[in-house]
N, C-alpha and C positions, 0 to 999 in steps of 0.2 A: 780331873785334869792334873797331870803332874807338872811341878812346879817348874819355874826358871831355874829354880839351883837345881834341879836334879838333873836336869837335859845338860846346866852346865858341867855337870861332875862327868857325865856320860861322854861330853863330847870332848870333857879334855884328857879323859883315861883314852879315848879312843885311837886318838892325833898322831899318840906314836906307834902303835901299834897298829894305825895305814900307813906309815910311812916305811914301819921295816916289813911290812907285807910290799909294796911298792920298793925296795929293795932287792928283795927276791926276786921280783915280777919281773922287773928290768933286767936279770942277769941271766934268770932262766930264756927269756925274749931275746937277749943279746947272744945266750948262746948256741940256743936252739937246743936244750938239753931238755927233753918232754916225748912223750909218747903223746899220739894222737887217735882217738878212734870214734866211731861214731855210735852216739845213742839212738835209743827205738822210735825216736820220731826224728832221726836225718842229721839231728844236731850234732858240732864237732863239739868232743870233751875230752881236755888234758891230764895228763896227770899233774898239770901244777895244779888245775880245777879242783880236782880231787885230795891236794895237799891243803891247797889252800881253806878248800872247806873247813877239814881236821884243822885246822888252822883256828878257823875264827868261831867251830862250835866249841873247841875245848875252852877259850879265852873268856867266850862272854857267857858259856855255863856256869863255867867257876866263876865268875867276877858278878854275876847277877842269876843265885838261884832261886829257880820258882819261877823265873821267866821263861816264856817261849820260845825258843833260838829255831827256826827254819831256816835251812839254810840248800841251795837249789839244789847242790851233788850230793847229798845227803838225805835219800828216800826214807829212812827210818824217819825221818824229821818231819815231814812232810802230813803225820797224823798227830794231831795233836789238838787237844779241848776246845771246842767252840766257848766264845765269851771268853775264852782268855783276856786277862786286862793289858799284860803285855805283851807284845808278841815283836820277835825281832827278825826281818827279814833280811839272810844274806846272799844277793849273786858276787862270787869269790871273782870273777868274772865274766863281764858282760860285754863283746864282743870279742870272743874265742876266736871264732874265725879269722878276725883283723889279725888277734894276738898270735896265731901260728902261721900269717900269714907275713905277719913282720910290721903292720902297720902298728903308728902307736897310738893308735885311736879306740884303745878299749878304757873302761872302766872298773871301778869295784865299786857296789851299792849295799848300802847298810840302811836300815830304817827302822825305827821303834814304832809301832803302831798299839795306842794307846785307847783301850773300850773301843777296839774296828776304827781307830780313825789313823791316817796318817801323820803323825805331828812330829816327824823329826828321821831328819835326812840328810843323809853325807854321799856326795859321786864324786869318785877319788879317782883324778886322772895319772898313773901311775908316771908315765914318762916325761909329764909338765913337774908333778909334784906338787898337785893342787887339791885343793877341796872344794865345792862348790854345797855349801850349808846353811839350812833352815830349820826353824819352830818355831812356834805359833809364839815367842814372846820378841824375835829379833827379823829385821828383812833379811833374804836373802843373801849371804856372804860370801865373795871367791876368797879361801886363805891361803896364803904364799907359804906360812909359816904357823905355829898355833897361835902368835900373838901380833901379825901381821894380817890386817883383812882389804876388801872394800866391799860396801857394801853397795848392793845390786840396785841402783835408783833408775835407770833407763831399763822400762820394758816396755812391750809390745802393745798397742792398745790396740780394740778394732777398729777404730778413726783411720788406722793407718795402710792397710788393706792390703797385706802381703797375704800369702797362700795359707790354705788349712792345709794339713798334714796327716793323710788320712790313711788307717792300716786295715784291710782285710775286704774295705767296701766293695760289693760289685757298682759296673756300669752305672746304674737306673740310679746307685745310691749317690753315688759321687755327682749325677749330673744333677739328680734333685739338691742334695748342696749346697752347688753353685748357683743353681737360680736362687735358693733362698737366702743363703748367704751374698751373695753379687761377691763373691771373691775364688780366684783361681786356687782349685782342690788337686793337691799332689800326692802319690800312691809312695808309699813306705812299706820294709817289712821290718824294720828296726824301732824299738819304743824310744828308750833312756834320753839319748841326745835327742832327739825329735821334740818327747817333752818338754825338754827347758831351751829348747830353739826359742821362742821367745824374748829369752835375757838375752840375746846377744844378736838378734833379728832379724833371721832366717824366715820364720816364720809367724802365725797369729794363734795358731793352737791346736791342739792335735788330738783326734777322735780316732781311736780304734772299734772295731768290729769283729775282731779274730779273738779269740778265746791267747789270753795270754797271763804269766804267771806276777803272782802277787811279788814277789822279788823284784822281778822287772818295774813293777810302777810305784811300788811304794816311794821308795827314797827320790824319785823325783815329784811325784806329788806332793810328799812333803816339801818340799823345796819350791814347788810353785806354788802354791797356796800360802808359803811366808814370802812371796813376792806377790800377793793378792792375788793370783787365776783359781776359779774354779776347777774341782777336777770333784769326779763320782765315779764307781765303778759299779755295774752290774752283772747281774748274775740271773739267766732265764726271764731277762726282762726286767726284772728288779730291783730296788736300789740294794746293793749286796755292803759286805763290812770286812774289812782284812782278820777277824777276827773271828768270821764263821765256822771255822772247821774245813773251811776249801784254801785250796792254795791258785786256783784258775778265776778269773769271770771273763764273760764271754763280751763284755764292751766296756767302754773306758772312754770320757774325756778330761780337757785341761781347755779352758778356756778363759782369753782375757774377760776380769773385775766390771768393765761397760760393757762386755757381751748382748745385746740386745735379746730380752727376754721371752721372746718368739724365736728366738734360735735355741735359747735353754730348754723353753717348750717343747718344741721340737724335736732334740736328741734326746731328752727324757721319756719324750711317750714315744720314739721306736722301735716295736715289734717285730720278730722276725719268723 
């Protein structure tokens, strides 16, 4: 396990270098200055996507070598040693689509994922100028500033029976769910913000079904599991590890710390 001082050295080289990526972010958005096109599975991608990448693989190569930098617009990146100890996952941005469409509800996710586990997470909302950050030695934090925080005491328990938040499920799955869970199941095709819906109380927790990429869930899983929720991700059934050699698994949850253990049961042994 890597220590507190290291995640702190990590996280405070990091601070400013999201804030002047979130500089850019904002000017390029304000003034519409980007090309837009579509990749091979429908997805919109920018060229700030693509600057941005070049951005934070050149930064955290140099600043940490021998580490694993993945980074999602950068396909070279994308093969690289299974068992790697560290591995750093980056979406430059995550939701494009809002971001060329003007809304300012997108993100940037960074996550260091330590022997396949996720332990350390930063989702940097560019237009607030915020961080919302975790690891396994502090609870979840919103930062205003680097030396300005609060830390995340109100979350989500399943006492409290707001909706799961469920991505990929057909019919038969969503409705078995809700009988077992007795709580109302909502259809999503967006991870990041769904995940830490929780902290702010949208929702009670969020199970995927769609094969969806390690960028996308690392840095909020880190960040929900320093706010106590479960989260696993599988691969063919399997319990899988962000540090296998894949950069996909095909199911994912997050669920509240009292989750009743016939509900863990249950998403754990689903086959498909």
């Amino acid at each position: 396990m890597m220590s507190e001082k290291e995640f702190n050295l990590r996280f405070k080289w990091l601070y400013p270098h999201l804030e002047e990526a979130g500089r850019k972010l904002r000017l390029y958005r304000h003034n519409k200055n980007f090309e837009t096109r579509y990749k091979k599975d429908g997805s919109k991608v920018t060229s700030v996507d693509e600057e941005m990448s070049e951005y934070w693989l050149e930064l955290l190569n140099r600043a940490f070598p021998g580490e694993t930098v993945v980074s999602e617009e950068d396909e070279s990146s994308h093969s690289y040693h299974s068992k790697s100890r560290l591995v750093w996952y980056i979406d430059p941005i995550d939701g494009t689509s809002k971001f060329v469409d003007g809304s300012p509800n997108y993100f940037v996710l960074i996550s260091l994922c330590v022997e396949g586990e996720a332990r350390f997470g930063m989702l940097y909302q560019p237009e607030r100028n915020c961080i919302l950050y975790g690891n396994p030695y502090v609870r979840t934090r919103l930062y205003t500033s680097l030396h300005e925080y609060r830390e995340i005491h109100h979350t989500i328990s399943w006492r409290h029976q707001m909706p799961l938040v469920v991505k990929g499920a057909e019919p038969a799955l969503r409705n078995r769910l809700e009988e077992l869970t007795h709580l109302p199941v909502k259809r999503t095709s967006a991870a990041a913000h769904n995940i830490i819906g929780p902290l702010n109380g949208p929702n009670t927790g969020f199970l995927s079904f769609r094969k969806t990429a390690y960028w996308d869930l690392a840095a909020p899983a880190a960040i929900m599991e320093a706010a106590g929720f479960q989260t696993r991700i599988f691969s063919n059934g399997e319990p899988a590890s962000y540090h296998d050699g894949n950069i996909f698994c095909d199911r994912f949850y997050c669920l509240p710390p009292d989750t009743p253990s016939d509900i863990i049961d249950y998403v754990n042994g689903l086959t498909f």
